[in-house]
PQR file of N, CA, C, O and H, with PARSE charges and radii, in Angstrom:
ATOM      1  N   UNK A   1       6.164  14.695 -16.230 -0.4000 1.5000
ATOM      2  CA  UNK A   1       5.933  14.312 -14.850 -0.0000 2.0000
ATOM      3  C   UNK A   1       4.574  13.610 -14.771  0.5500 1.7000
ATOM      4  O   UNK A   1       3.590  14.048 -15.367 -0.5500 1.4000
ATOM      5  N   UNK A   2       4.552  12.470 -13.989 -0.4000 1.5000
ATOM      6  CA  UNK A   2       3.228  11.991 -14.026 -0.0000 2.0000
ATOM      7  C   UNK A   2       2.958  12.499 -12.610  0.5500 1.7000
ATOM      8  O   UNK A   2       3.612  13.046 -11.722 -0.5500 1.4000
ATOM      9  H   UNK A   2       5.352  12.114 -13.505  0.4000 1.0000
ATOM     10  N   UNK A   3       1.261  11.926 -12.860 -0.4000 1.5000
ATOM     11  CA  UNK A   3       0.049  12.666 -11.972 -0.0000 2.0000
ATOM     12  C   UNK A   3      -0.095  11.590 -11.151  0.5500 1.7000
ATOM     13  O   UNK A   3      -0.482  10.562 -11.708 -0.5500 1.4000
ATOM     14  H   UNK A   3       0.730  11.482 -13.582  0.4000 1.0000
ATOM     15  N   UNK A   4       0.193  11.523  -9.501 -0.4000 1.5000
ATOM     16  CA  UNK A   4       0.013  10.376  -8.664 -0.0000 2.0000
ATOM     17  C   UNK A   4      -1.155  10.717  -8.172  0.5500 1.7000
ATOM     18  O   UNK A   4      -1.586   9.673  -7.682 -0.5500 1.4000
ATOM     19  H   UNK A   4       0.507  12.357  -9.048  0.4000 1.0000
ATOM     20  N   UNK A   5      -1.793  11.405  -8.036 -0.4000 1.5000
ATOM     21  CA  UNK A   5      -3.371  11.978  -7.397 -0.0000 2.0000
ATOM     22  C   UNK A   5      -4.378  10.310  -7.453  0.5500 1.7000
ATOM     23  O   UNK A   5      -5.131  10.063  -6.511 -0.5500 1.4000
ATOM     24  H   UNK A   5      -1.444  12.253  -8.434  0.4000 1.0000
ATOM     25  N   UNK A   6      -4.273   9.503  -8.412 -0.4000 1.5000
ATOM     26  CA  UNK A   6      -5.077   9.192  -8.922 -0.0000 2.0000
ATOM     27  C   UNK A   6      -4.484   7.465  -8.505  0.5500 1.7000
ATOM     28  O   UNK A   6      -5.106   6.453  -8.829 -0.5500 1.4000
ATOM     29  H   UNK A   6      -3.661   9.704  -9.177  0.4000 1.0000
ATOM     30  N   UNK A   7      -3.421   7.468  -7.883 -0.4000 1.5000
ATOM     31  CA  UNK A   7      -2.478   5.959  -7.888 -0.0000 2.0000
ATOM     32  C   UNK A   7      -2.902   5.811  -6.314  0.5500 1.7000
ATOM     33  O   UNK A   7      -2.797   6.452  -5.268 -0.5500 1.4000
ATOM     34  H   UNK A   7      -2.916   8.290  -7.620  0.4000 1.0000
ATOM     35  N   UNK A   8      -3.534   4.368  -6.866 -0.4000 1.5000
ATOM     36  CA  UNK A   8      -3.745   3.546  -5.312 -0.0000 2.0000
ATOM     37  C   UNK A   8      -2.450   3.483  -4.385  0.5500 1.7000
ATOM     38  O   UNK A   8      -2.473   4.003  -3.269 -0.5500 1.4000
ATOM     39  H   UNK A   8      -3.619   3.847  -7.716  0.4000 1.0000
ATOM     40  N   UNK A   9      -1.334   2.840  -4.868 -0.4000 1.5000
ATOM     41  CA  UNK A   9      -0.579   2.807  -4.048 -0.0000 2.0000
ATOM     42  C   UNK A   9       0.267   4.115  -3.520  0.5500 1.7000
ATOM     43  O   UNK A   9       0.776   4.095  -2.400 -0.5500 1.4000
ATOM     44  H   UNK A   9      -1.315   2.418  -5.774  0.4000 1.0000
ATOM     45  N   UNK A  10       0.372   5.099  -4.271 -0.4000 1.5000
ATOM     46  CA  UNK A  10       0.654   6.261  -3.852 -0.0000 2.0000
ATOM     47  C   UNK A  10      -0.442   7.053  -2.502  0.5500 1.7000
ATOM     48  O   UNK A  10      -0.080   8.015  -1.824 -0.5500 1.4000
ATOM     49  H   UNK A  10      -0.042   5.115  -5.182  0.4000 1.0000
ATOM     50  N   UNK A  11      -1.504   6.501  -2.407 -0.4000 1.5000
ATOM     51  CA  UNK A  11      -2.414   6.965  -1.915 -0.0000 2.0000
ATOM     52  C   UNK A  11      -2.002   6.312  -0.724  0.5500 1.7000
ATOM     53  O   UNK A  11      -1.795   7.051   0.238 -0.5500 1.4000
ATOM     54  H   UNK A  11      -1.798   5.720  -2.958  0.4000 1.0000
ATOM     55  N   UNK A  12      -1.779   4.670  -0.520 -0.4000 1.5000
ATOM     56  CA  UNK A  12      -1.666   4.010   0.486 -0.0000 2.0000
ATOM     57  C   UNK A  12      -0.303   4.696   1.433  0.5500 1.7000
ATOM     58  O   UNK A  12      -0.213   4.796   2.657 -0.5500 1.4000
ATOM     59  H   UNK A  12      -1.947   4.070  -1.302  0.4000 1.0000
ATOM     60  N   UNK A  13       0.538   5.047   0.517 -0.4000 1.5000
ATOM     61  CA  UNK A  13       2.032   5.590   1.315 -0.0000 2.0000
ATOM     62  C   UNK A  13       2.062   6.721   1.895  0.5500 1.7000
ATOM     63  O   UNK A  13       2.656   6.952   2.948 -0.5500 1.4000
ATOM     64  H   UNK A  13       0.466   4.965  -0.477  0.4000 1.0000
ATOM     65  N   UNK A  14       1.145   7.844   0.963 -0.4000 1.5000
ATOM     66  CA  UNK A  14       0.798   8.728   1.840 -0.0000 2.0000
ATOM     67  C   UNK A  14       0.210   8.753   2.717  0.5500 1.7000
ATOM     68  O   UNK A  14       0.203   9.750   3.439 -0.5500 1.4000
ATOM     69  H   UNK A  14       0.662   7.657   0.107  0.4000 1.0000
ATOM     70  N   UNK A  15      -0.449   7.746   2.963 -0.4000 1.5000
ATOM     71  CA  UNK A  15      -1.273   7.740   4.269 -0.0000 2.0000
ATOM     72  C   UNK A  15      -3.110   8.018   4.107  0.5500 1.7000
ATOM     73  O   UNK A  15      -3.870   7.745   5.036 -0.5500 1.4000
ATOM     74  H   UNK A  15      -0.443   6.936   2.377  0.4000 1.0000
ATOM     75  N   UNK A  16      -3.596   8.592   2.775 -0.4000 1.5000
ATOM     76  CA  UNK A  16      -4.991   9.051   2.288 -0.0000 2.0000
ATOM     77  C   UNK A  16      -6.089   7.457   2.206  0.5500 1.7000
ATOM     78  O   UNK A  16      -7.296   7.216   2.232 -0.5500 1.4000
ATOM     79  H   UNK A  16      -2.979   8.813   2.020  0.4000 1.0000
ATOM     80  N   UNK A  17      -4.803   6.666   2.100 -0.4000 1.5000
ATOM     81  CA  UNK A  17      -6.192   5.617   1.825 -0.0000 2.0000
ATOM     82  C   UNK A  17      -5.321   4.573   2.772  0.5500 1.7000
ATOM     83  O   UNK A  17      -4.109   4.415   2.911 -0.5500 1.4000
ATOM     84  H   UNK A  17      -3.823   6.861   2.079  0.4000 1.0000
ATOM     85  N   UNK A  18      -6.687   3.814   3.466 -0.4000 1.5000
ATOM     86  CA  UNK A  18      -6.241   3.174   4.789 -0.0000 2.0000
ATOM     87  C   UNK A  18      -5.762   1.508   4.287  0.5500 1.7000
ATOM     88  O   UNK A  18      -6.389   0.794   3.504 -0.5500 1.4000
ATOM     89  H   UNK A  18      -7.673   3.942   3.353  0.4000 1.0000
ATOM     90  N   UNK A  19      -4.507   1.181   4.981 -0.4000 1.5000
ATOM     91  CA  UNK A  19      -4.038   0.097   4.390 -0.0000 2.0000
ATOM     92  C   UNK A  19      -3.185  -0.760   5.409  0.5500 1.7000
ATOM     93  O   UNK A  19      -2.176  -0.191   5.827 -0.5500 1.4000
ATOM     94  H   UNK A  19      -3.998   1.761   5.617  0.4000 1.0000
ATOM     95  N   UNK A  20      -3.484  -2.321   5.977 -0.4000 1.5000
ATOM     96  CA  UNK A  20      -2.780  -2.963   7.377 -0.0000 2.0000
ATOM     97  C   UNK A  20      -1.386  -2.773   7.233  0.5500 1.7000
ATOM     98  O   UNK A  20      -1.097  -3.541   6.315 -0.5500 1.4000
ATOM     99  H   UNK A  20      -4.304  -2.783   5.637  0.4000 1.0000
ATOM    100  N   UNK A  21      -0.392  -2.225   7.583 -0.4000 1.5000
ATOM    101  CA  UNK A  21       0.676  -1.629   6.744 -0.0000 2.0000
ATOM    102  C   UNK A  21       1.505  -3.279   7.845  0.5500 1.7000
ATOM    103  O   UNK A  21       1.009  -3.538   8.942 -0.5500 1.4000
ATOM    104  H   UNK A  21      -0.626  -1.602   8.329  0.4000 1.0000
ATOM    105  N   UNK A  22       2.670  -4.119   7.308 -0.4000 1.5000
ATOM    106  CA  UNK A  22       3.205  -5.061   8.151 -0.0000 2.0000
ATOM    107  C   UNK A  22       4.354  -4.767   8.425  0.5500 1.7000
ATOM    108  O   UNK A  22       4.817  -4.794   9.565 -0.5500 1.4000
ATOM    109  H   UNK A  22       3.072  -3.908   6.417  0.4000 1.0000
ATOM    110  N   UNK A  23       5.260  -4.290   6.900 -0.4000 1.5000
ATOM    111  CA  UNK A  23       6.453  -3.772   7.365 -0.0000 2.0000
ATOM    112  C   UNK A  23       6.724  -2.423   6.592  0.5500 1.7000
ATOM    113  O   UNK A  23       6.267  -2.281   5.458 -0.5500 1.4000
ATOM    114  H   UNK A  23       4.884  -4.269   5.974  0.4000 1.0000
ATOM    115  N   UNK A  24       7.569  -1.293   7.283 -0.4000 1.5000
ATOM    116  CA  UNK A  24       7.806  -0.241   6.399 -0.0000 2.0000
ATOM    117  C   UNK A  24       9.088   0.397   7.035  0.5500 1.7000
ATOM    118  O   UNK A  24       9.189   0.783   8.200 -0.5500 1.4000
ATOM    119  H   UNK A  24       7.940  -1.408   8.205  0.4000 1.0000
ATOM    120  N   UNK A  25       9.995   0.436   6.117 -0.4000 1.5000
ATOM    121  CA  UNK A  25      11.212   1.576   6.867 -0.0000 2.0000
ATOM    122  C   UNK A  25      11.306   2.372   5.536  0.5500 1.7000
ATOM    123  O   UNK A  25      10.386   2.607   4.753 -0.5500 1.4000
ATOM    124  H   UNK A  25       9.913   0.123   5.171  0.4000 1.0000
ATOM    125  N   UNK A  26      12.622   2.740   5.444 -0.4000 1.5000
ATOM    126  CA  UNK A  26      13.015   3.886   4.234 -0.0000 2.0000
ATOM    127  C   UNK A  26      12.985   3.424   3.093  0.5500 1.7000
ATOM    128  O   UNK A  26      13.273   4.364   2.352 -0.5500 1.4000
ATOM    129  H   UNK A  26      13.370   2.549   6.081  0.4000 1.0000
ATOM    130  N   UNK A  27      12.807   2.534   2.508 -0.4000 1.5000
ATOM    131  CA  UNK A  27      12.821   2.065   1.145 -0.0000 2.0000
ATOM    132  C   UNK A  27      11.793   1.274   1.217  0.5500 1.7000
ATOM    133  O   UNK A  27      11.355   1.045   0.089 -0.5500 1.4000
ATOM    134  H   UNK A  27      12.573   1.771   3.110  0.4000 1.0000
ATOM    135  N   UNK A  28      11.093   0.645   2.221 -0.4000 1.5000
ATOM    136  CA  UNK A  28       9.934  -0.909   1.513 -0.0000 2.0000
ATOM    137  C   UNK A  28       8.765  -0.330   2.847  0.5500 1.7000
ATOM    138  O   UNK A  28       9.046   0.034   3.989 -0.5500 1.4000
ATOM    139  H   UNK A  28      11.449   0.830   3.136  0.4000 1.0000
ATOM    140  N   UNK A  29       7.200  -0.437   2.063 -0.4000 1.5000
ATOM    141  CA  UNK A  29       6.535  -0.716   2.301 -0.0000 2.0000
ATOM    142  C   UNK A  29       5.540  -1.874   2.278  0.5500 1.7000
ATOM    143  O   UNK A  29       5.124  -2.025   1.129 -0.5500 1.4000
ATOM    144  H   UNK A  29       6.972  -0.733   1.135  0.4000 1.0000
ATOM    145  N   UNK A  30       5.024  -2.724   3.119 -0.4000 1.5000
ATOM    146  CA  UNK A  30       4.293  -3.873   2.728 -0.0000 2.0000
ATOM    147  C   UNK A  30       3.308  -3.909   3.403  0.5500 1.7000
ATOM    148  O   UNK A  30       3.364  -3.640   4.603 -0.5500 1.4000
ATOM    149  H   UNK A  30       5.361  -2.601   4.052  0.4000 1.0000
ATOM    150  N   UNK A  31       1.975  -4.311   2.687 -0.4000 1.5000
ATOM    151  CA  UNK A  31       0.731  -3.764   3.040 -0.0000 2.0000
ATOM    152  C   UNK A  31      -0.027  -5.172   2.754  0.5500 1.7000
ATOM    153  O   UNK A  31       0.348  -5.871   1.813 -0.5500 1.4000
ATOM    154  H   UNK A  31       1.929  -4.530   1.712  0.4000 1.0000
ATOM    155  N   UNK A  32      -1.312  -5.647   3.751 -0.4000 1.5000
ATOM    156  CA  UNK A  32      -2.463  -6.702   3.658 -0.0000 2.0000
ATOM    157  C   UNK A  32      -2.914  -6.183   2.110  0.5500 1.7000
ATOM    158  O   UNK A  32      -2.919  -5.029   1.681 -0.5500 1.4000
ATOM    159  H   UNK A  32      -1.617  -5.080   4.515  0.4000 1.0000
ATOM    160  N   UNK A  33      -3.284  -7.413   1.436 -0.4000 1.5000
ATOM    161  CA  UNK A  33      -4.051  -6.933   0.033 -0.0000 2.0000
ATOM    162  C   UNK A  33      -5.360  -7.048   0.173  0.5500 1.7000
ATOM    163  O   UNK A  33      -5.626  -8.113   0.731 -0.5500 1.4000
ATOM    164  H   UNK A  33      -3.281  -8.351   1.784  0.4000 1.0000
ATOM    165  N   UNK A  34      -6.277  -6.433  -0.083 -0.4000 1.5000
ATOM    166  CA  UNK A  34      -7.453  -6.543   0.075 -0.0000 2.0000
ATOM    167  C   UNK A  34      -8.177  -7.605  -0.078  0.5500 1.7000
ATOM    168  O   UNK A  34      -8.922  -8.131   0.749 -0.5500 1.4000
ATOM    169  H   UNK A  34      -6.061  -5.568  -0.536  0.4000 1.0000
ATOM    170  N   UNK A  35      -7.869  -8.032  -1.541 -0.4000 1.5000
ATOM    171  CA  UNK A  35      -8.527  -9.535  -1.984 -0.0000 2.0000
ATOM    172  C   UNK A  35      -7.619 -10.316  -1.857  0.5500 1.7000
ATOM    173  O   UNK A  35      -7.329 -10.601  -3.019 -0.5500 1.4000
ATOM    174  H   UNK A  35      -7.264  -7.604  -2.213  0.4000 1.0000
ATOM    175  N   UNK A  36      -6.822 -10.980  -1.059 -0.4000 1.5000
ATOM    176  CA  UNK A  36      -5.949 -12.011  -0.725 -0.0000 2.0000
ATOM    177  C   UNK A  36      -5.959 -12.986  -1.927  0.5500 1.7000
ATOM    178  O   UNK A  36      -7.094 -13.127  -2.384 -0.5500 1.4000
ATOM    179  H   UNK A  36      -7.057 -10.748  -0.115  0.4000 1.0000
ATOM    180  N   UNK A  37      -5.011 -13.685  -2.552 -0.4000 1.5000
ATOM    181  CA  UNK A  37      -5.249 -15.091  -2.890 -0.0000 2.0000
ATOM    182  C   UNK A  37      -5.102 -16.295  -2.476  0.5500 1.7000
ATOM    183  O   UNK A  37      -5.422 -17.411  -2.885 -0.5500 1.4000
ATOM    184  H   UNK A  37      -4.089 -13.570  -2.180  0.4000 1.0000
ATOM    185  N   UNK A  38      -4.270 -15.641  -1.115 -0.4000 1.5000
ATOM    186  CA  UNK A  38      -4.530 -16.985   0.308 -0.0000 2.0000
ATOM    187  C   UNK A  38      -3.929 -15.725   1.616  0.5500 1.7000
ATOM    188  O   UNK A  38      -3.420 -14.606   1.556 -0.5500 1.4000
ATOM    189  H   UNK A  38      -4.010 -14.735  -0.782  0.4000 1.0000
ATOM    190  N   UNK A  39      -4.462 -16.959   3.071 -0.4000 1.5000
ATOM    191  CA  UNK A  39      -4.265 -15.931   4.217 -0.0000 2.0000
ATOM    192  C   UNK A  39      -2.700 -15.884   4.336  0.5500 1.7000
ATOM    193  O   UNK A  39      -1.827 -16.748   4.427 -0.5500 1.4000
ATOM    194  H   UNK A  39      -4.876 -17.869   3.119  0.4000 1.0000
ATOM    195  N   UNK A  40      -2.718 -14.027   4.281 -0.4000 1.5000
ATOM    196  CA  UNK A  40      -1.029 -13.285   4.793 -0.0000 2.0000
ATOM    197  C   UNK A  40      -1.038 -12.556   3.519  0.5500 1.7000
ATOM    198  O   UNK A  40      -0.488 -11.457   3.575 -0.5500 1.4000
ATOM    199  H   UNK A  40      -3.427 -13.326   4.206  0.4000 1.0000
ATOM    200  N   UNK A  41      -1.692 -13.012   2.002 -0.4000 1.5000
ATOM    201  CA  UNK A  41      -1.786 -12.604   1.258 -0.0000 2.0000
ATOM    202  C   UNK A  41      -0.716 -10.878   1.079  0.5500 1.7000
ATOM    203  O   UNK A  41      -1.423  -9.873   1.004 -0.5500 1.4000
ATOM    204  H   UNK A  41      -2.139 -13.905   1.956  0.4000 1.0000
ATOM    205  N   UNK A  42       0.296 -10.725   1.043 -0.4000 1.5000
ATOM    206  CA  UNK A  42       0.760  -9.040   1.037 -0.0000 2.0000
ATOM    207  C   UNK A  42       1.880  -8.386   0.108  0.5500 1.7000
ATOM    208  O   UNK A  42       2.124  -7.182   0.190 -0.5500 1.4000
ATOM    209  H   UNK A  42       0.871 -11.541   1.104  0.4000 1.0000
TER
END
C-alpha cells in the first residue's frame, strides 16, 4: 500500500492544501496550476 500523506495532489482532493478547483464531480477533478505555462493553464 502506498503512503499518500506526502502526495500533492492527494492533498489538493482532500481538501489540506488549497487549490482554484474549476471542475469536479465523481470521477474528475481540475485545478488552476500554480506555475501556469500560459493563462487557464489547468
Amino acid at each position: 500500500m502506498s503512503d499518500h500523506t506526502n502526495c500533492v495532489f492527494c492533498g489538493i482532493v482532500r481538501g489540506d492544501i488549497p487549490a482554484v478547483r474549476v471542475h469536479e464531480d465523481e470521477q474528475t477533478l481540475a485545478f488552476m496550476d500554480i506555475q501556469p505555462a500560459s493563462p487557464g493553464h489547468t
